[in-house]
C-alpha positions in Angstrom: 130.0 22.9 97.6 126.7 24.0 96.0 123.6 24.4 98.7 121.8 23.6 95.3 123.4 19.9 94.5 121.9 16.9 92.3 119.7 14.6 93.2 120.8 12.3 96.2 120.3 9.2 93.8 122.8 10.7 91.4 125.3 11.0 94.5 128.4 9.1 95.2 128.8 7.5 98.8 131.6 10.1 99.3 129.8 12.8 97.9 126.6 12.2 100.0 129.4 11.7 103.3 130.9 14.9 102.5 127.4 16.6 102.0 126.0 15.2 105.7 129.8 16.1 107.2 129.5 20.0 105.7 128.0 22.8 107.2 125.1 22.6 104.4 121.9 22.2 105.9 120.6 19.3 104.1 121.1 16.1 103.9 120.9 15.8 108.4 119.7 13.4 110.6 116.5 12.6 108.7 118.0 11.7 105.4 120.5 9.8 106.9 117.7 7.7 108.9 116.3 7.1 105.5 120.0 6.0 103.9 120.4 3.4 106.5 116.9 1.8 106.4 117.9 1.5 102.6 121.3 -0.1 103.4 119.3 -2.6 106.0 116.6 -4.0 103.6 119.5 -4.0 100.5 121.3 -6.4 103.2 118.0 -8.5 103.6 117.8 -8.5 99.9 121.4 -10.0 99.2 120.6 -12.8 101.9 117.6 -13.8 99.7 119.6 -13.5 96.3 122.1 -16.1 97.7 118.6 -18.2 98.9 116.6 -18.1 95.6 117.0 -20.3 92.9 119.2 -22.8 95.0 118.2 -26.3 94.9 119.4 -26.6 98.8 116.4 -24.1 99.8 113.9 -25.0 97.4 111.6 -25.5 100.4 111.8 -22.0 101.0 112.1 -20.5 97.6 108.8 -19.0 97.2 108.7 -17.7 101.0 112.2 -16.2 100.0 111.2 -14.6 96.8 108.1 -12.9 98.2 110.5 -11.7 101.0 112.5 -10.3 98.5 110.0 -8.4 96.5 109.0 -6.5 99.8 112.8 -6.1 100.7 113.2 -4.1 97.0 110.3 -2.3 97.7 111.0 -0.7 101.1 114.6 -0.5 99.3 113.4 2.1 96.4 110.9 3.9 99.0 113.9 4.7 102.0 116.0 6.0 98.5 113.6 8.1 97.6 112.9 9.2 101.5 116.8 10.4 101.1 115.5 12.8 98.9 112.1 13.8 100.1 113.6 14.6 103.8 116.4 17.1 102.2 113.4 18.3 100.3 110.8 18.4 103.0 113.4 20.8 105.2 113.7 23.5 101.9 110.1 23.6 102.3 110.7 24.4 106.0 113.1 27.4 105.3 111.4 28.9 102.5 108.6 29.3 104.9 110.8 30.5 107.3 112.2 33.3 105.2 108.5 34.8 104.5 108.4 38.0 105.7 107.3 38.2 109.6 104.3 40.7 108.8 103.5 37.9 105.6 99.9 36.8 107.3 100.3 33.4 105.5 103.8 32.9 107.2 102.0 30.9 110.3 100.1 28.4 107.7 102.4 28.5 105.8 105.6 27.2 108.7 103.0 24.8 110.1 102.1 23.1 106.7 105.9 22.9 105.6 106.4 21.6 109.1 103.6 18.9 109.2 104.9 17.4 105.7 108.7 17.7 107.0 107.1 15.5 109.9 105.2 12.9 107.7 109.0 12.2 105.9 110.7 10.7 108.9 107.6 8.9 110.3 107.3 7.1 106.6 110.9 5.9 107.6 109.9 4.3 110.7 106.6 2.9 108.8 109.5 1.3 106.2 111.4 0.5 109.2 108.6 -1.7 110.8 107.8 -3.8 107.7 111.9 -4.5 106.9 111.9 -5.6 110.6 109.0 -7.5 110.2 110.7 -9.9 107.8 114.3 -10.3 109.1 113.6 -12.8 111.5 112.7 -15.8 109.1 115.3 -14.4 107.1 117.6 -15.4 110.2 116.0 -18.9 110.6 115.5 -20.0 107.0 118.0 -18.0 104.5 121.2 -19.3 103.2 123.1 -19.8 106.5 126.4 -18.5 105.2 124.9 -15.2 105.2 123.7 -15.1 109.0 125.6 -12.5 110.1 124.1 -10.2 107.6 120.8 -10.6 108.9 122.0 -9.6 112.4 123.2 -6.0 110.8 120.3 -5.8 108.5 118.1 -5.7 112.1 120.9 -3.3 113.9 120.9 -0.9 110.8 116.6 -1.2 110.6 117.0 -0.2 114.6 118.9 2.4 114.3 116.6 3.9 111.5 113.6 3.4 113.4 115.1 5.1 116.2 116.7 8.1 114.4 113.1 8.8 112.2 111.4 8.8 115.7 113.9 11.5 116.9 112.9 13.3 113.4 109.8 13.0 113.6 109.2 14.2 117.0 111.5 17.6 116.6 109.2 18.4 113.7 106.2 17.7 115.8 107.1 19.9 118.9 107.0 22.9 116.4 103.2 22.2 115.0 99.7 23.4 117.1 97.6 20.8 115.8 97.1 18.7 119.3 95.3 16.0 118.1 97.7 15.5 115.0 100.8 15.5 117.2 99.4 13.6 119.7 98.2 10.9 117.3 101.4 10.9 115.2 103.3 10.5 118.3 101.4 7.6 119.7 102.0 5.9 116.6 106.2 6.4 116.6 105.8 4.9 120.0 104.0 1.7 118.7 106.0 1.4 115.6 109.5 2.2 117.6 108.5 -0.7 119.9 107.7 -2.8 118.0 111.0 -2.5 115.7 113.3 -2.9 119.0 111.2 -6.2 119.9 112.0 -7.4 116.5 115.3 -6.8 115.6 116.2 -8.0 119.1 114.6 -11.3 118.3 116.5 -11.6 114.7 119.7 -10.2 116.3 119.1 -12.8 119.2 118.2 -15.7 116.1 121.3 -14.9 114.3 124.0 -14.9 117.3 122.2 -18.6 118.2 123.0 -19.7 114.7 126.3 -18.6 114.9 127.1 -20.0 118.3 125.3 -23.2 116.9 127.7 -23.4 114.0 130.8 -23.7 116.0 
């Protein structure tokens, strides 16, 4: 397997699987945080594609369709984030391998470091907004698709929670205080506020379920 592959958008779901189960490097933890935001807002998208255009939720349509435009968005910016974190961590090793008596090696690791940081925390950032509009996903999309919403706010959980985890093993490697101390307030307020959330939508969509029987 070439340590020098295609794109990640050109990529199978086997072939990326196989890439993050090898001993290659890249795609980790940081891609993969990006992968699954993607897979939660494509799930809120396909709850608004079977609410849109349907004469039983016409009240909703335009509330659904503006829903759906930000879904798409946040959709193509976590696919690109695939790419940008396995590119982000070259720039990290090519730093690296400067040589140790290189006197732009320090700058050098720290800037590659501080953009390899700013990858993961624009995950949690998409993260936040997909959370953001699960919930009246949960209360006013097409019903039969409730129990999509519920894994669309699991899957945006668990990618807030695994950029924050990126983010802060990039940013225990940087000197710049008041950047790392300001970056990591701000994973703290965004990772809150994604758990408070999704529990809410996952809560909304086991009551309609439970309602339904």
């Amino acid at each position: 397997m070439s340590d020098q592959p295609s794109p990640a958008s050109s990529w199978t779901v086997a072939e990326y699987l196989d890439r993050l189960a090898s001993d290659l490097p890249a795609p980790g933890g940081g891609s993969a945080a990006a992968l699954v935001g993607a897979l939660s807002a494509a799930l809120g998208s396909m709850v608004c594609n079977f609410t849109v255009g349907r004469e039983k939720f016409a009240a909703v349509d335009e509330d659904m369709r503006d829903i759906l435009a930000h879904l798409e968005a946040h959709r193509a910016a976590l696919t690109d984030l695939v790419q940008s974190d396995m590119t982000a961590y070259e720039g990290v090793k090519s730093a690296y391998r400067l040589a140790k008596d290189d006197p732009s090696r320090p700058s050098a690791i720290q800037a590659a470091v501080r953009a390899s940081a700013l990858v993961p925390l624009a995950v949690l950032d998409h993260a936040a907004s997909i959370a953001r509009l699960l919930k009246p996903l949960a209360s006013f999309g097409n019903p039969n698709l409730i129990s999509d919403v519920g894994v669309a706010a699991i899957l945006a959980d668990a990618a807030a929670a695994s950029a924050h985890i990126n983010v802060e093993v990039n940013l225990a490697l940087l000197d710049d205080e008041v950047f790392v101390d300001q970056t990591a307030a701000a994973c703290v307020a965004l990772r809150s506020e994604v758990t408070e959330l999704c529990a809410a939508a996952v809560s909304a969509t086991l009551s309609a379920i439970h309602g339904s029987r």
